[in-house]
Structures are given as C-alpha cells and as structure tokens.
C-alpha positions in Angstrom: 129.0 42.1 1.2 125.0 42.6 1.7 123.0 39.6 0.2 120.1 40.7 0.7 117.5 40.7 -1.5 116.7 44.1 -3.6 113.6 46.1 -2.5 112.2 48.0 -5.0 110.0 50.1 -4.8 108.0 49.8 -8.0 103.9 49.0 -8.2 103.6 45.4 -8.5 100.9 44.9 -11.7 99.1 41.8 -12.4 97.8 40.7 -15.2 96.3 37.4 -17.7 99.0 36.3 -18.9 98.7 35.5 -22.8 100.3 32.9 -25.3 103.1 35.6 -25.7 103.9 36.0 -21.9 104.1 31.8 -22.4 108.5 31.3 -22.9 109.4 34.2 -20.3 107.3 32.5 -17.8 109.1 29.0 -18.4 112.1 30.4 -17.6 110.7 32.3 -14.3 109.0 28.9 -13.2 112.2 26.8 -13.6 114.7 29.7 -12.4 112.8 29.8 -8.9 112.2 25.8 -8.3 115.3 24.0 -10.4 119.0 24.1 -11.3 121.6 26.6 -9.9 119.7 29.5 -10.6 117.5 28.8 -8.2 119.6 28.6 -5.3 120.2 31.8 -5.0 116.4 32.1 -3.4 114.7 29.5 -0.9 112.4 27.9 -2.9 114.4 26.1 -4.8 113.7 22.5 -5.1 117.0 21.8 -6.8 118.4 19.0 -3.9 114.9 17.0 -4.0 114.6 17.1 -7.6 116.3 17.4 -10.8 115.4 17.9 -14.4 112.4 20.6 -15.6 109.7 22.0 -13.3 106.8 22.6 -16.3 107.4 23.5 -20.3 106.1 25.4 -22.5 102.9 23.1 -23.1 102.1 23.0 -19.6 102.1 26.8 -19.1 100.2 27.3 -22.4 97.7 24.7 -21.4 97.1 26.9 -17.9 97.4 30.4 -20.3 94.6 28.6 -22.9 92.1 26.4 -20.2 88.8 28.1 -19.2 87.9 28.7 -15.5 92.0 29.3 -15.0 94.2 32.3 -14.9 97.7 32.4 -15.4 98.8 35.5 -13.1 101.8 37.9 -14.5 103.3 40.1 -11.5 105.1 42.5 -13.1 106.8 45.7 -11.6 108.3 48.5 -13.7 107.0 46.5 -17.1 110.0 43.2 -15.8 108.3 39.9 -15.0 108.8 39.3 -11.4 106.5 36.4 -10.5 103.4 34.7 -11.9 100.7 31.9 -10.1 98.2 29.8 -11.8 94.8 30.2 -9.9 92.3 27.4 -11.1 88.1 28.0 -10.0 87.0 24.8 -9.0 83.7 25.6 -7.6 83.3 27.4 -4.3 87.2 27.0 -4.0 90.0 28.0 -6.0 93.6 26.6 -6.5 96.4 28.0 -6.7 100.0 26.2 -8.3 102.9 27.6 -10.5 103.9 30.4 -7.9 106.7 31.8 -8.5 109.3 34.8 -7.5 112.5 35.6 -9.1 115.3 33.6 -6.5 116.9 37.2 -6.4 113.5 39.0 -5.0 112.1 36.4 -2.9 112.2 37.1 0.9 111.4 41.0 0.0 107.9 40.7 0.7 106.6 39.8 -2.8 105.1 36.3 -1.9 103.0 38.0 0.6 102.0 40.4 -1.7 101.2 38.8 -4.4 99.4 35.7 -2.6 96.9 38.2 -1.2 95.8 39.8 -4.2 95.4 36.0 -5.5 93.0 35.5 -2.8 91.1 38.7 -2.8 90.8 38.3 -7.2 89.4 34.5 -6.6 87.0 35.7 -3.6 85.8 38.8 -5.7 85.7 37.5 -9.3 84.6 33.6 -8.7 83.1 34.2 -5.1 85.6 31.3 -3.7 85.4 30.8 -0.3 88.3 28.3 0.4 91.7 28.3 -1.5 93.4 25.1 -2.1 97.1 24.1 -3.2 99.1 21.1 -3.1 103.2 21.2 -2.3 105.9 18.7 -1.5 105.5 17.2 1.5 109.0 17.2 2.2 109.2 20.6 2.2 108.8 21.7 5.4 109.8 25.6 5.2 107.6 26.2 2.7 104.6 24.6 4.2 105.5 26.7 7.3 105.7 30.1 5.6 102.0 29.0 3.5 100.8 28.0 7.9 102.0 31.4 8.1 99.6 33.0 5.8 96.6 31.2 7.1 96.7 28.0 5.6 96.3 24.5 6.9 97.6 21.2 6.6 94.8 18.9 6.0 97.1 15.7 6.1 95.7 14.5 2.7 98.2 13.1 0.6 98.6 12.0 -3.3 101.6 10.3 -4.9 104.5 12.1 -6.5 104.3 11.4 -10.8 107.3 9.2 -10.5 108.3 7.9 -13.6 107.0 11.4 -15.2 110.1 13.3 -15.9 107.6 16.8 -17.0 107.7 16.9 -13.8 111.3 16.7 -12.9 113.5 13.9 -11.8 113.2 12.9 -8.1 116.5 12.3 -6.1 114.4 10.7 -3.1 111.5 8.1 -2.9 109.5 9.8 -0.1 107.7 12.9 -2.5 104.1 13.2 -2.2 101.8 16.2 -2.4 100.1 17.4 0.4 96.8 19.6 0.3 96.4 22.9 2.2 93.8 24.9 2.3 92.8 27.9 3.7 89.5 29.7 4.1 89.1 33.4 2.8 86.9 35.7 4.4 84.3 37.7 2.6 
C-alpha cells in the first residue's frame, strides 16, 4: 500500500482570505494541528494537546485586523493551506500555517513559506520574519532551521488555563521565537 502523500500538480494560488473563507479555514487549522484527523500528517499536535487549536473568532479577528493578512493557498479552486502573516514594523510574523495532513510532506510548506516571505519583503519591506512554535516540538523547529530560521532561545509561557488554545497534556509548553532574516 503507498502512503504517500498525493502530488499534484495544480498552481498553488494565494489569496486574502475574506469573512467567507472564515469556517473552511477553521476546519483546515484544526484538521492539521488537533484530533485524529491530524495524524495522518506530521504536524499534528494531537499527543501534547487536546481540545481546539483557534475558532471562528480568532480567525475572523486575523481575516478583519489591519497590518495582517490571512493567506488562502488554494490549488485547482480546493483550500489546501492558509498562514496568518502579521507586519510588525521592519519584521513580519507569521502563525496559523497550515497544510492539509494528507498533502504535507509533498513540498507545499516549502512552497508556500517562500512566497510568505517574498509577499512581506515586497509589499511591507520586512527584513526579518518572526514566528513562535512549541518548544517541545523538536521536528518542526528543525524543518523551520531548515528553511533558514533560527532559534533565538527566547521563551514565553504556554496560555495555560486558556482552553482557545487547546488543552495541554504536559506542563513543559512554552513558545519559543525564531526568526530569520530575508534577503532583499
């Protein structure tokens, strides 16, 4: 039986997403970090935390705030991944990135991470771009060392207690920032 992921061939597209775009892209966020669903790629989060990854109000809130961009990657008109990029000055931050569990480890992250830099060093002139991500998650922090970023050891607590953020299953989550600086 061949697992592997599909590779299609179809343009990837981006695109703002709008207040319509807003329930289809809750269901991408949570399908790629939490619950079953996600297993079936490698980003899941599912065995460090339970419960939902964002709702409808905290995508809508990214959709509707100025200086941020919600990102729809579609390819042959189906939703296949999305990221929030945020201009905060001479850098940028990225969050909410996800693939379909089914597509990931076809490319697409690649993909679609560079034409998240090149927007935010073209359209806001951003020279660094910054993201947080689970500290405990060491294979995701290697693929992101991968594309150029860098740990910077800075740390901030976990929500705890803030279940719109999911429902940890260890006491050890903090966020660490990376950052990576994009050429012009």
């Amino acid at each position: 039986m061949d697992t592997a992921p599909p590779r299609d061939t179809g343009k990837l597209t981006f695109r703002d997403a709008t207040e319509a775009d807003v329930p289809a892209l809750v269901e991408l966020i949570e399908s790629a970090y939490r619950g079953d669903s996600s297993r079936a790629g490698w980003t899941t989060e599912a065995d460090i935390l339970q419960g939902q990854r964002t709702d409808p109000q905290g995508v809508r809130e990214v959709v509707e705030s100025p200086g941020s961009r919600l990102l729809v990657v579609e390819r042959d008109g189906a939703l296949v991944a999305c990221c929030q990029l945020e201009h905060r000055g001479e850098a940028a931050y990225f969050g909410m990135f996800a693939v379909r569990p089914l597509l990931q480890g076809a490319g697409l992250g690649k993909a679609i991470i560079a034409e998240a830099e090149r927007s935010v060093r073209e359209g806001w002139g951003a020279r660094e771009m910054h993201m947080t991500v689970i500290s405990a998650r060491a294979e995701l922090i290697a693929w992101y060392e991968r594309r150029g970023y860098r740990r910077t050891g800075r740390l901030s607590p976990f929500p705890y207690g803030d279940e719109r953020f999911g429902i940890p299953q260890r006491d050890d989550l903090a966020f660490e920032l990376l950052v990576k600086e994009l050429e012009g």
